[in-house]
Every structure is written in C-alpha cells, then in structure tokens.
DSSP file (Angstrom, degrees, kcal/mol; ACC not computed):
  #  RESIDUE AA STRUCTURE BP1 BP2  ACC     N-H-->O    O-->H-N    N-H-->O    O-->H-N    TCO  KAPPA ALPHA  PHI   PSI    X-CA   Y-CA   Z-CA
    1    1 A X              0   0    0      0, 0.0     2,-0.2     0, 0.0    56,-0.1   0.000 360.0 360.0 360.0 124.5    0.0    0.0    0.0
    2    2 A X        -     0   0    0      1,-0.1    54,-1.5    54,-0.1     2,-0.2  -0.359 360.0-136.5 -91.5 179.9    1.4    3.3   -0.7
    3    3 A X  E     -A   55   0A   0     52,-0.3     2,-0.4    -2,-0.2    83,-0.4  -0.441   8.6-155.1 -97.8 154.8    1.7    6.4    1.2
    4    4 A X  E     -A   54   0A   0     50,-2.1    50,-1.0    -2,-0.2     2,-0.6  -0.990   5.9-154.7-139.0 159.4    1.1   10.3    0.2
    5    5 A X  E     -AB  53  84A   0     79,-4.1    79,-1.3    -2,-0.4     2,-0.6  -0.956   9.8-158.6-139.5 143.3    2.6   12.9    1.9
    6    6 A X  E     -AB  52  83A   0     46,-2.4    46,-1.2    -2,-0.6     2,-0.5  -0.854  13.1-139.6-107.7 131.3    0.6   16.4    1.6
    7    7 A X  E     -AB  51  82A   0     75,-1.7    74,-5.6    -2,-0.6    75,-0.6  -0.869  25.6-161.7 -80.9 123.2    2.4   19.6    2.2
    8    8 A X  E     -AB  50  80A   0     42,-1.1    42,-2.2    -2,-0.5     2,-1.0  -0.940  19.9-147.8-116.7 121.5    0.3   22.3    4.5
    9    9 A X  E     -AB  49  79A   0     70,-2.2    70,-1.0    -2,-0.4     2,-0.3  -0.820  22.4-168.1-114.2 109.0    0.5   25.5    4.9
   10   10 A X  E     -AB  48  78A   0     38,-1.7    38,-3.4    -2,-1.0     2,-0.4  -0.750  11.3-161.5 -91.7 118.4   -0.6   26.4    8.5
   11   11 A X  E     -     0   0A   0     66,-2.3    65,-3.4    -2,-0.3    66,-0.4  -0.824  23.4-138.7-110.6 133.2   -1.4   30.1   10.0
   12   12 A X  E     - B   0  75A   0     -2,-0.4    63,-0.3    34,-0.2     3,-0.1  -0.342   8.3-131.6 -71.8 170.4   -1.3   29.9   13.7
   13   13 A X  S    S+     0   0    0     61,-4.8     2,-0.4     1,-0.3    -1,-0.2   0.891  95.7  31.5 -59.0 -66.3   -4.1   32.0   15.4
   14   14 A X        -     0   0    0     60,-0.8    -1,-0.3     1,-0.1     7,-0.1  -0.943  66.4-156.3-109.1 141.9   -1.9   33.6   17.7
   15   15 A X  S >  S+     0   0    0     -2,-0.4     3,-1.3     1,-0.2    -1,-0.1   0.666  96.3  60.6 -89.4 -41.0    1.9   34.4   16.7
   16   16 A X  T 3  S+     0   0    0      1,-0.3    -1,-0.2     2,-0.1     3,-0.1   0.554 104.3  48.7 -88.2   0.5    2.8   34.5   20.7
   17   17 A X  T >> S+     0   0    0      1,-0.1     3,-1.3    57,-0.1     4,-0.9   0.240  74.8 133.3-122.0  21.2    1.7   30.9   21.1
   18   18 A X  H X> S+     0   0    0     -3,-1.3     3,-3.8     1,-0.3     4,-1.1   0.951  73.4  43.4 -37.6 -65.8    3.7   29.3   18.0
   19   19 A X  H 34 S+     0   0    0      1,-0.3    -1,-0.3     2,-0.3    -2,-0.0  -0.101 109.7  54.7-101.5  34.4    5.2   26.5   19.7
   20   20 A X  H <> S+     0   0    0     -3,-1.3     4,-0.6    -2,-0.7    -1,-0.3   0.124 104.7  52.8 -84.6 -29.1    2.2   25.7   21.3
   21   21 A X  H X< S+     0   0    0     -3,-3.8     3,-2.5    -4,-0.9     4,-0.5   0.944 110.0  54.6 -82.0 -84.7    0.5   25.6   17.9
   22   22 A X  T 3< S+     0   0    0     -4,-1.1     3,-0.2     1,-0.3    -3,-0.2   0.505 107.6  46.0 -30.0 -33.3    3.3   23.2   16.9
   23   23 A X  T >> S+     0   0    0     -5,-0.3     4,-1.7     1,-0.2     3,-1.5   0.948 110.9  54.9 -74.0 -40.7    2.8   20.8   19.7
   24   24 A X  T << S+     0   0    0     -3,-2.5    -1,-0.2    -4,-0.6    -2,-0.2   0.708 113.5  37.6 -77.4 -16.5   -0.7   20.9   19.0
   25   25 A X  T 34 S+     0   0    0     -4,-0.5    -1,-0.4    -3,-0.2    -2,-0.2   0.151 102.6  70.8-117.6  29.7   -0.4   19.9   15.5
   26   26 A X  T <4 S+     0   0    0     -3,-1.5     2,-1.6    -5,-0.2     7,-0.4   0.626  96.9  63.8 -99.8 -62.1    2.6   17.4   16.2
   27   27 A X  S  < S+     0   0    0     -4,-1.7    -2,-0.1    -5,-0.1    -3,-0.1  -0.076  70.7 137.2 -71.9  37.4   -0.5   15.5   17.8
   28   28 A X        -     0   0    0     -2,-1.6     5,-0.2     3,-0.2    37,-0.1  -0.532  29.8-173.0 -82.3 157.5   -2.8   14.9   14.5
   29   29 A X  S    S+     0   0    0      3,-0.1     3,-0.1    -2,-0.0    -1,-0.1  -0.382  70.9  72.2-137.2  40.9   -4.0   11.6   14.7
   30   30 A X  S    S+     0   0    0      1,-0.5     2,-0.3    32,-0.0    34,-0.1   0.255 116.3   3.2-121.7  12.9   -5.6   11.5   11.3
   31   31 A X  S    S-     0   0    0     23,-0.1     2,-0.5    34,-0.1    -1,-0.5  -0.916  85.8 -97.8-179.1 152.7   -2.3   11.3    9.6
   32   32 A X  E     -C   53   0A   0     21,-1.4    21,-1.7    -2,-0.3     2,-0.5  -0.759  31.9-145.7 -80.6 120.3    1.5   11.1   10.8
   33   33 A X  E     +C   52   0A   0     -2,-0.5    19,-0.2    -7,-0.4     3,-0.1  -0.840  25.2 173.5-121.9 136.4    2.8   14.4   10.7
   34   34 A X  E     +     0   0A   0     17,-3.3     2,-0.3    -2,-0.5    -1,-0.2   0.447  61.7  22.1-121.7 -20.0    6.7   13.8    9.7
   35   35 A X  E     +C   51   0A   0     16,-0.8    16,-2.3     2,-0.0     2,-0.4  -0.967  55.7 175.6-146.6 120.9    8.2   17.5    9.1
   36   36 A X        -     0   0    0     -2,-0.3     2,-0.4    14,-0.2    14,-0.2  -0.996  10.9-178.7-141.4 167.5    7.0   21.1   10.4
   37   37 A X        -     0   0    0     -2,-0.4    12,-1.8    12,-0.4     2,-0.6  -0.973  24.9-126.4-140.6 141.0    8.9   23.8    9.7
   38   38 A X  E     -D   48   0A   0     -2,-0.4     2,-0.4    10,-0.2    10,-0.2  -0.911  24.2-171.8-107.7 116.2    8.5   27.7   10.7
   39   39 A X  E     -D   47   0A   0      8,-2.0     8,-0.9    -2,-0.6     2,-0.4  -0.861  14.3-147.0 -87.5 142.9    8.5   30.3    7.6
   40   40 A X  E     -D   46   0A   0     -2,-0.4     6,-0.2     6,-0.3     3,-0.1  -0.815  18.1-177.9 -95.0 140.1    8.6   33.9    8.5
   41   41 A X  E     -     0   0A   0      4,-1.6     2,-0.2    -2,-0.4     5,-0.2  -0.032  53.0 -58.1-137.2   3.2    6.6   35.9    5.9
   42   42 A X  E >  S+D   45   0A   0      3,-0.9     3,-3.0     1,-0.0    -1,-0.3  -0.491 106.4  34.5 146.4 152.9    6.8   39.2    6.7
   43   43 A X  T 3  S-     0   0    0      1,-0.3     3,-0.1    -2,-0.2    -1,-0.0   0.721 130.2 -51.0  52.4  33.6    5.8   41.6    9.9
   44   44 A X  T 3  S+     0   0    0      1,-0.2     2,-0.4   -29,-0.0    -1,-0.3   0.702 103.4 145.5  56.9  32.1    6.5   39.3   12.5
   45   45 A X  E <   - D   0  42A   0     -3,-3.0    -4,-1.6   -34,-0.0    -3,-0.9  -0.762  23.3-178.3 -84.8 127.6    4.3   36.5   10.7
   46   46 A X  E     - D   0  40A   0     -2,-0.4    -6,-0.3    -6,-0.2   -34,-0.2  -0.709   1.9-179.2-119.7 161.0    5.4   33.1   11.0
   47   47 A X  E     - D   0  39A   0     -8,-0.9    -8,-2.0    -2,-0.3     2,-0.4  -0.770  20.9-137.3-108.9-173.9    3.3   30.3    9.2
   48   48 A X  E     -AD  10  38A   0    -38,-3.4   -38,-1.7    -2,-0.2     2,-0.9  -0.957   3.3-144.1-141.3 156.5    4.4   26.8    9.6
   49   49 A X  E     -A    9   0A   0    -12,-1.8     2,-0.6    -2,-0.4   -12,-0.4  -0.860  25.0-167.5-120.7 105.6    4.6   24.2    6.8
   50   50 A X  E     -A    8   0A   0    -42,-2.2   -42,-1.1    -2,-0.9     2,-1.1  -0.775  13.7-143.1-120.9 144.3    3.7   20.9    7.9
   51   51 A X  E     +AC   7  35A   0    -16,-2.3   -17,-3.3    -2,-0.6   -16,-0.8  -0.678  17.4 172.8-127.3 137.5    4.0   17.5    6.6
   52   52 A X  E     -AC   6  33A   0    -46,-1.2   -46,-2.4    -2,-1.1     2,-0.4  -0.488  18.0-154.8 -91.2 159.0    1.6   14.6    6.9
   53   53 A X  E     -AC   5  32A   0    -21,-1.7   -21,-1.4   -48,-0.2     2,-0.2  -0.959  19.4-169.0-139.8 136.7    1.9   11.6    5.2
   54   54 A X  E     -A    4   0A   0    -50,-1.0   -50,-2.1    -2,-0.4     2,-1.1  -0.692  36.5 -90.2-120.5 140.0   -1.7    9.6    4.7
   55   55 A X  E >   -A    3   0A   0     -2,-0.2     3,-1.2   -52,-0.2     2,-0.7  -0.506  35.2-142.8 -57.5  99.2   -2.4    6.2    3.6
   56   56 A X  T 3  S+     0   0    0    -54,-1.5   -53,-0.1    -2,-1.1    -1,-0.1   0.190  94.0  37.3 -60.2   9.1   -2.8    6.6    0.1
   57   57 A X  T 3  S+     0   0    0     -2,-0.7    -1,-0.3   -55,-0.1   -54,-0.1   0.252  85.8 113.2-127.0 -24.0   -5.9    3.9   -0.6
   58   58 A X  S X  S-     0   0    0     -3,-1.2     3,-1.3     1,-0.1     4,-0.3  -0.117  78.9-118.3 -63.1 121.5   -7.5    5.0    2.7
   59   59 A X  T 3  S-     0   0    0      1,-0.3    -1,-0.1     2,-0.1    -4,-0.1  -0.319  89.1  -4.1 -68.7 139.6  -10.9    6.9    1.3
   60   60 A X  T 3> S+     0   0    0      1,-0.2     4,-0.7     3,-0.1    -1,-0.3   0.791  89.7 140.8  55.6  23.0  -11.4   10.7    2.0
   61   61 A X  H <> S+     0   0    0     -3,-1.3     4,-0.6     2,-0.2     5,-0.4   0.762  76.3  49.5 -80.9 -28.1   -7.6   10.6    4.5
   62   62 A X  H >> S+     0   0    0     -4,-0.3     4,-1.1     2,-0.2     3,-0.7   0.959 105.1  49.7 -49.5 -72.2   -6.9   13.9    3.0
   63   63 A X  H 3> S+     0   0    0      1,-0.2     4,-1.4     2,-0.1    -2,-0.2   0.550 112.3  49.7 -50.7 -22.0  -10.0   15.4    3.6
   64   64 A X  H 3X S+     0   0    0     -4,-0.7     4,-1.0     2,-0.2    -1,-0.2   0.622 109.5  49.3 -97.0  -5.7   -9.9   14.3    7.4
   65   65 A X  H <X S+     0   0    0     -3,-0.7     4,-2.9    -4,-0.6     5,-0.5   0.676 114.2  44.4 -95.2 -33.7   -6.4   15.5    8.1
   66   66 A X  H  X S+     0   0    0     -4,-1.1     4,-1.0    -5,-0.4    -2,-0.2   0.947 115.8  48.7 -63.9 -30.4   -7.2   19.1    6.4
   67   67 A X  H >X S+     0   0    0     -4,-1.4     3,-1.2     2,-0.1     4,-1.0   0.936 119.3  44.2 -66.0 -79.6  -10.9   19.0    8.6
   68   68 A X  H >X S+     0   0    0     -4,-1.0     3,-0.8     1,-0.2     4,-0.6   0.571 110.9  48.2 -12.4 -63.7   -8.3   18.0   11.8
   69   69 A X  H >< S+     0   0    0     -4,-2.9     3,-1.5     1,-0.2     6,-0.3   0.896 119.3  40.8 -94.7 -52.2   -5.5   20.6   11.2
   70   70 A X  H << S+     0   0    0     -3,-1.2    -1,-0.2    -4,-1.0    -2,-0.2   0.591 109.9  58.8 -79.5 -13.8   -8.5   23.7   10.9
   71   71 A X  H << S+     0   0    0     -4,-1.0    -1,-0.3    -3,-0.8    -2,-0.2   0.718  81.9 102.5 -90.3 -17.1  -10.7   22.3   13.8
   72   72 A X  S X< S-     0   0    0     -3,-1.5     3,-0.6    -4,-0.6   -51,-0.0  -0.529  81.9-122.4 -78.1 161.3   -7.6   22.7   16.5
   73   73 A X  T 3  S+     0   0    0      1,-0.2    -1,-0.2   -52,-0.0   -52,-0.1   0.633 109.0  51.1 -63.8 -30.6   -8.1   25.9   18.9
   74   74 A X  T 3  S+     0   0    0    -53,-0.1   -61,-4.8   -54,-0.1   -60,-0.8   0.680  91.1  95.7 -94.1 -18.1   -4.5   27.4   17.7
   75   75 A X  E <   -B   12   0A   0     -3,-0.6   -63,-0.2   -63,-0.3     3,-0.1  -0.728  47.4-174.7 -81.7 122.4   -5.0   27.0   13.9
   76   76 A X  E     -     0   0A   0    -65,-3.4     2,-0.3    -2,-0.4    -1,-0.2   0.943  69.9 -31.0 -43.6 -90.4   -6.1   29.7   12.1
   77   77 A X  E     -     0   0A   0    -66,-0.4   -66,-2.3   -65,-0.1    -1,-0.4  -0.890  54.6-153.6-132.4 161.0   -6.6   28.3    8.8
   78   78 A X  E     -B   10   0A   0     -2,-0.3     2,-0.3   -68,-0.2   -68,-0.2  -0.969  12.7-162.1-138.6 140.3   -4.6   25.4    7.2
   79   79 A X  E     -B    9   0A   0    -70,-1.0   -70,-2.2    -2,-0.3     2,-0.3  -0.958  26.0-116.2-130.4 121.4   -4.4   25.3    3.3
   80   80 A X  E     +B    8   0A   0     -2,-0.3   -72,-0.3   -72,-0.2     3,-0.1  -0.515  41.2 175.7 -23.3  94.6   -3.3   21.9    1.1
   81   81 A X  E     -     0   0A   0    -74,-5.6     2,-0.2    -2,-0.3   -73,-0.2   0.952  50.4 -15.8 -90.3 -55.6    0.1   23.1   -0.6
   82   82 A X  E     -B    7   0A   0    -75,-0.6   -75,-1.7     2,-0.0    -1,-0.3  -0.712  55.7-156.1-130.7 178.0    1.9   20.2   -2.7
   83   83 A X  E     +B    6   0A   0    -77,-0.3     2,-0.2    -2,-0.2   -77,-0.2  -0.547  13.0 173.9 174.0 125.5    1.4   16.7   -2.7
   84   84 A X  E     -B    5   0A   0    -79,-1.3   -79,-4.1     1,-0.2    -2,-0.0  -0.740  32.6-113.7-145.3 134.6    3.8   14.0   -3.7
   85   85 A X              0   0    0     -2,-0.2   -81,-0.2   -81,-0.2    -1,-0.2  -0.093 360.0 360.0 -10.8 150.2    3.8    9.9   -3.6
   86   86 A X              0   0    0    -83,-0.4   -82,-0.2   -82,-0.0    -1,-0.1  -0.194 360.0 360.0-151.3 360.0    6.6    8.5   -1.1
C-alpha cells in the first residue's frame, strides 16, 4: 500500500503561542505528521509548513487530516500546498 505525503501551509491563530500551535499539531491523529517547519513571511508573521503523510488507498484521508488541522483551537486556517507519492 502506498503512502502520500501532503504539504500544508498552517497560519497559527496567535503568533505569541507558536510552539504551542506546533505541539498541538505534532499531535494529529488523522495522519503522521513527519516534518513542520516555521517560515517567517513578513511583519512578525510566522506560518508553519507541515508535513503529513496519509495512507494513500484509505478513502477521504486527505480530507480528514485538512478537517483535523482547521478544527484545533491554535489554527487559524490550514491550506493543502503540494502533494507527492513516497
């Protein structure tokens, strides 16, 4: 069975609670989240780029990690960026 691995680009809520955001999204349990990374974008804006990797026959796994990632308290918004076979 193969794997996908989605690239995300995740805007915290709050900028003073980053690594709090991270933990919180370290803890998906609708996908294994393998990489997150903090970009700075401008004006003391961080987003964070995280990557899950999802069972790749598993129906709708996509859609539940992208519902997951937008429903925690610390996430703003989280946006699908790439997405790649592994």
């Amino acid at each position: 069975m193969g794997k996908t691995m989605v690239i995300y680009r995740v805007t915290p809520r709050y900028m003073g609670k980053l690594e709090e955001t991270i933990k919180q999204v370290e803890g998906l349990k609708a996908g294994q989240v393998v990489d997150v990374k903090k970009e700075p974008i401008g004006f003391g804006v961080t987003v964070l780029k995280v990557g899950v990797i999802v069972a790749e026959k598993e129906e709708g796994a996509i859609e539940k990690v992208t519902a997951e990632l937008n429903s925690l308290e610390l996430v703003e918004e989280a946006e699908q960026q790439e997405m790649t076979l592994v």
